[in-house]
Backbone bond lengths (Angstrom), bond angles and torsions (degrees), N, CA, C in turn:
res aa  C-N    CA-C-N  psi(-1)  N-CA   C-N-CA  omega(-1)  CA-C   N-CA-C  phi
1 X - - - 1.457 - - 1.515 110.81 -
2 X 1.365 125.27 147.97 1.248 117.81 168.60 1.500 103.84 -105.02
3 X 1.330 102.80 -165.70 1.793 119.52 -177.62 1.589 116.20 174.16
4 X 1.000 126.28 122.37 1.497 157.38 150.26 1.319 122.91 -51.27
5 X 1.260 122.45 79.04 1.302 109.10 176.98 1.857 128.34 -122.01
6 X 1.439 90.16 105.27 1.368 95.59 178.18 1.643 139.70 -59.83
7 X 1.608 123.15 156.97 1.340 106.43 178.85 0.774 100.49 -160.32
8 X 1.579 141.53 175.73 1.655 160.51 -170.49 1.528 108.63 68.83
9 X 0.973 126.69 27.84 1.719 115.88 153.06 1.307 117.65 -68.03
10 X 1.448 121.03 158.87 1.428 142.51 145.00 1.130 124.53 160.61
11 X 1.288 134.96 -131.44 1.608 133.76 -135.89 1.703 80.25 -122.04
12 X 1.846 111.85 132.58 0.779 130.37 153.06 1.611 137.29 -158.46
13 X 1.204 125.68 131.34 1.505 126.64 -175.33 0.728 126.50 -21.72
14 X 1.568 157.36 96.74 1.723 143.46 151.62 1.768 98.67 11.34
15 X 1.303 110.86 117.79 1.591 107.24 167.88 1.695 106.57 101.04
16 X 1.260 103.11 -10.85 1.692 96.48 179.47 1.553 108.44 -96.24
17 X 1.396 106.65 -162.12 1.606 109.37 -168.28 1.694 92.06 -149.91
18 X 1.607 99.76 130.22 1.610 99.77 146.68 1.624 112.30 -127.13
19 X 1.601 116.83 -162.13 1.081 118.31 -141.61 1.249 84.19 -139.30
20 X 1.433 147.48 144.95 1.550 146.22 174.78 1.239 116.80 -135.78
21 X 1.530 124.51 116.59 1.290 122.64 -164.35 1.684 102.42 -101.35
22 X 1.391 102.83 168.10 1.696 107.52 158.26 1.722 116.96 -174.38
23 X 1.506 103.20 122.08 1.157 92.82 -155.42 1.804 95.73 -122.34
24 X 1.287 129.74 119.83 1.166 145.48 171.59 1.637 105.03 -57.10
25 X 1.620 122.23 141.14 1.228 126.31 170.57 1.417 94.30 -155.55
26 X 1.771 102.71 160.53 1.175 105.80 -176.52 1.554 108.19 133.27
27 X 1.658 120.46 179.21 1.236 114.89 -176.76 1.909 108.40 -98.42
28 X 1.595 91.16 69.35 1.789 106.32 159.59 1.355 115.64 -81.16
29 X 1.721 115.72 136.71 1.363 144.72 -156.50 1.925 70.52 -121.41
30 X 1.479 127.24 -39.86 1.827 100.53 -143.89 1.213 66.38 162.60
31 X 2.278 82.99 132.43 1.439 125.96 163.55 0.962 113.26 -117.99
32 X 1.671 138.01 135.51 1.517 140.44 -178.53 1.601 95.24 -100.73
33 X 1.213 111.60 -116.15 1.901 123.42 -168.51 1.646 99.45 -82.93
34 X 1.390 106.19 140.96 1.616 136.89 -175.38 1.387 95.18 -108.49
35 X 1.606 135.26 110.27 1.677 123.29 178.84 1.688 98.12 -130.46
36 X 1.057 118.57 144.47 1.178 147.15 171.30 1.850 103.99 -93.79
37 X 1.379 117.68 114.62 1.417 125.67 -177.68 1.663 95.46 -128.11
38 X 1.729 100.89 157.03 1.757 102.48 162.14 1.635 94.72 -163.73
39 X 1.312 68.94 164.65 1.957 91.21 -176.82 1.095 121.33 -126.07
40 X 0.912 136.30 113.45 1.599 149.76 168.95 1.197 101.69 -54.44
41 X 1.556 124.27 155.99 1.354 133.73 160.79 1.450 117.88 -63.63
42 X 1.040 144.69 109.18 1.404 146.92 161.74 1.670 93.48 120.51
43 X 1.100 135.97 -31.75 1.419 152.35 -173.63 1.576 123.30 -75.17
44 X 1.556 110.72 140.29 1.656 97.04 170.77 1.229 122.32 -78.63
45 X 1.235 110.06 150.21 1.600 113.87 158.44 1.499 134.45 -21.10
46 X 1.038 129.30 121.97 1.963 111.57 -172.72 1.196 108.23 -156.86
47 X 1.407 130.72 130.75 1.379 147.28 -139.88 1.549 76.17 -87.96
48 X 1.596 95.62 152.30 1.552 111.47 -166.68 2.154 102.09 -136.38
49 X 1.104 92.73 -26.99 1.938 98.00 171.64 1.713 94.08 -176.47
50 X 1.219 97.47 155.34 1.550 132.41 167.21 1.160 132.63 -138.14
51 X 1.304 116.09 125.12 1.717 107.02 157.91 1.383 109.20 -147.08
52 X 1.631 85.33 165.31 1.649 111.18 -173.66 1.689 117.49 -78.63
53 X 1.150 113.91 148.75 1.680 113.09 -176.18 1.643 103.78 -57.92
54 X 1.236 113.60 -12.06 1.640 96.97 -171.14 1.586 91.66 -121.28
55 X 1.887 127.07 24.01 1.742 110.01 140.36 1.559 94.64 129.56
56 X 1.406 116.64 -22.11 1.722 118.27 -137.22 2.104 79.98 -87.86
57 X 1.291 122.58 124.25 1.234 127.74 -171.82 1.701 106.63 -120.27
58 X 1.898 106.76 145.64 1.666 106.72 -168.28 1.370 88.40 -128.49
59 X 1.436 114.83 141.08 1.126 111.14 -171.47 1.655 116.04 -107.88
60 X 1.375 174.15 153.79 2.004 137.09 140.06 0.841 96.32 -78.20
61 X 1.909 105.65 148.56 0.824 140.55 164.01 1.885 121.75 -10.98
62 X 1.120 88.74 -47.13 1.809 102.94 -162.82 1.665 108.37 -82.13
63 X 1.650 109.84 2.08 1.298 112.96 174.81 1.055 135.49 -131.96
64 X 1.674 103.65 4.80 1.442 129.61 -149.22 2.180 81.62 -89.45
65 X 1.612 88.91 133.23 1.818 96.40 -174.55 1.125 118.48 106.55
66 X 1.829 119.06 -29.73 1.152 96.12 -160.90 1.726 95.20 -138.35
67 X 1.023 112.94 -13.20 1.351 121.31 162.23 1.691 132.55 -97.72
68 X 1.069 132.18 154.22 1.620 125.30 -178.28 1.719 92.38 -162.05
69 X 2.001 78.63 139.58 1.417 95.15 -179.52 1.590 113.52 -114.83
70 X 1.449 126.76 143.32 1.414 103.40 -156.95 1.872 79.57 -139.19
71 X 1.457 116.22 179.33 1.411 107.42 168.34 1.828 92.20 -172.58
72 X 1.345 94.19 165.13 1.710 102.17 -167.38 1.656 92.41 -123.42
73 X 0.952 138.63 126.14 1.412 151.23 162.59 1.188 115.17 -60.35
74 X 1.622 133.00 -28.29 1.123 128.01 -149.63 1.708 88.00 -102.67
75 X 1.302 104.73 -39.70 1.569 110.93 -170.23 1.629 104.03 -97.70
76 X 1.785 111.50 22.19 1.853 103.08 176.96 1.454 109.28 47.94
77 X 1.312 126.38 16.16 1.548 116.10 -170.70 1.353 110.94 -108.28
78 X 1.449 129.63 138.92 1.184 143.17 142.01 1.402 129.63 -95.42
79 X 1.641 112.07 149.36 1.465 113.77 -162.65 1.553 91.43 -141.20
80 X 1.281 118.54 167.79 1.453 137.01 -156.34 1.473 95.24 -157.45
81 X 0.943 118.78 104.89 1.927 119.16 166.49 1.198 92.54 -103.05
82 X 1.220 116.01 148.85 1.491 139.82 -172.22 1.400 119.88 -131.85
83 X 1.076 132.30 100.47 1.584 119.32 -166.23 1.662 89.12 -112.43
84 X 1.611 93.25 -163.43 1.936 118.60 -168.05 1.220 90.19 -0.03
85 X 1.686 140.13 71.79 1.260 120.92 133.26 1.079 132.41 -60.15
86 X 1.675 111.33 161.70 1.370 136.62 -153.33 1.629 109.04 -136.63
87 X 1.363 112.29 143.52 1.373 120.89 -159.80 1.562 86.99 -69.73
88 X 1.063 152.00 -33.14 1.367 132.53 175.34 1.463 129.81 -71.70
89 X 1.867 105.62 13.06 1.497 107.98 -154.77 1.817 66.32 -102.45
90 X 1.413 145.56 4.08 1.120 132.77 -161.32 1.595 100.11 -86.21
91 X 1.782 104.23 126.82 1.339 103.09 174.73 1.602 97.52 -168.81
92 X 1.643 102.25 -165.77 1.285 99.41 173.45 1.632 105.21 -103.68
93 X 1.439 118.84 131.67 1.926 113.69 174.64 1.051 121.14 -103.45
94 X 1.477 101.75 131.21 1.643 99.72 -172.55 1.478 105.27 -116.08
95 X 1.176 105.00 167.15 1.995 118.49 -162.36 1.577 81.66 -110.23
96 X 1.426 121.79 133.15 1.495 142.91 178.47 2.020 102.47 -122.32
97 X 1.622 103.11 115.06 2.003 90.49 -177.18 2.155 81.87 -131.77
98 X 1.201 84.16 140.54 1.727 104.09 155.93 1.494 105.34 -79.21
99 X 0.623 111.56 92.45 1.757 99.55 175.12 1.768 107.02 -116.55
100 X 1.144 94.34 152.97 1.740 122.94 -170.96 1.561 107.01 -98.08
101 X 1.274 135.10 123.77 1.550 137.59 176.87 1.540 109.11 -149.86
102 X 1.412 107.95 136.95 1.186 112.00 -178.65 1.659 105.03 -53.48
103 X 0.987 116.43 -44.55 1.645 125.90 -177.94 1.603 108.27 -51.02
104 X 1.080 131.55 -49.17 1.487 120.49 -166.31 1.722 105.17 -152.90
105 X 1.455 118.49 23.12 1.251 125.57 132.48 1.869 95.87 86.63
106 X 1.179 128.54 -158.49 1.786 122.23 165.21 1.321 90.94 -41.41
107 X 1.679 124.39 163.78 0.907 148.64 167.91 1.641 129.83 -175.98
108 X 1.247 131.52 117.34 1.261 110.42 -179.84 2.237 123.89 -87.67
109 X 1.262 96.14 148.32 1.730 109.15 -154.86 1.830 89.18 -116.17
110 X 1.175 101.46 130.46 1.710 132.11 147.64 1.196 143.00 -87.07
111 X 1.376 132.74 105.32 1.356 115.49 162.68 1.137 119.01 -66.54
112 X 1.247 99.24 -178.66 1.724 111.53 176.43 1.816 119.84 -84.33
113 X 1.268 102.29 -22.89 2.401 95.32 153.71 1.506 71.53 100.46
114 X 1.432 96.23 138.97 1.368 122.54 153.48 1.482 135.72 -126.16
115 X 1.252 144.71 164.80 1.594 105.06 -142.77 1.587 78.76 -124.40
116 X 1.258 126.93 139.60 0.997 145.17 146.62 1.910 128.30 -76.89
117 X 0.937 103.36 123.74 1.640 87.18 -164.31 2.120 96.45 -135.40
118 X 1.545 126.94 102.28 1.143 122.21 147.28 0.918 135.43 -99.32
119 X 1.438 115.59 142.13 1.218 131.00 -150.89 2.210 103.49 -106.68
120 X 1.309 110.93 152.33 1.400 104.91 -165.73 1.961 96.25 -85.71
């Protein structure tokens, strides 16, 4: 089985910065794209950064400047730094992995979302 497990959310000021981890475990052969998603309350889901196992990173619009997504191959991990947040960056974030398993071949993997919450 694999698993996604995210960490570093919580409560921070308009203007502060956190740091968002996510670290894949499990019986992985091979990881393709690392994506950072969140959801607003009442709102859909909407990809927030991506990148490719070999670096090449996509940013939306609504984050491009102030966010960066980075990830370590060796440790399956992806990270999300978040700077000058904004009370609308408040949601829940979820860790998105392509992952490869002898069991069910490409596949895409979820964490469980961590809630980000800024405050004005």
């Amino acid at each position: 089985q694999v698993q996604l497990v995210e960490s570093g959310g919580g409560l921070v000021q308009a203007g502060g910065s956190l740091r968002l981890s996510c670290a894949a475990s499990g019986s992985i052969l091979s990881i393709n794209a690392m994506d950072w998603y969140r959801q607003a309350p009442g709102k859909q889901r909407e990809l927030v950064a991506s990148t490719t196992r070999g670096g090449s990173t996509n940013y939306a619009d609504f984050v491009k400047g102030r966010f960066t997504i980075s990830r370590d191959n060796a440790k399956n991990a992806v990270y999300l730094q978040m700077n000058s947040l904004k009370p609308e960056d408040t949601a829940v974030y979820y860790c998105n992995a392509q992952i490869f398993t002898l069991l069910r071949g490409w596949a895409d993997y979820w964490g469980q979302g961590t809630q980000v919450t800024v405050s004005a």
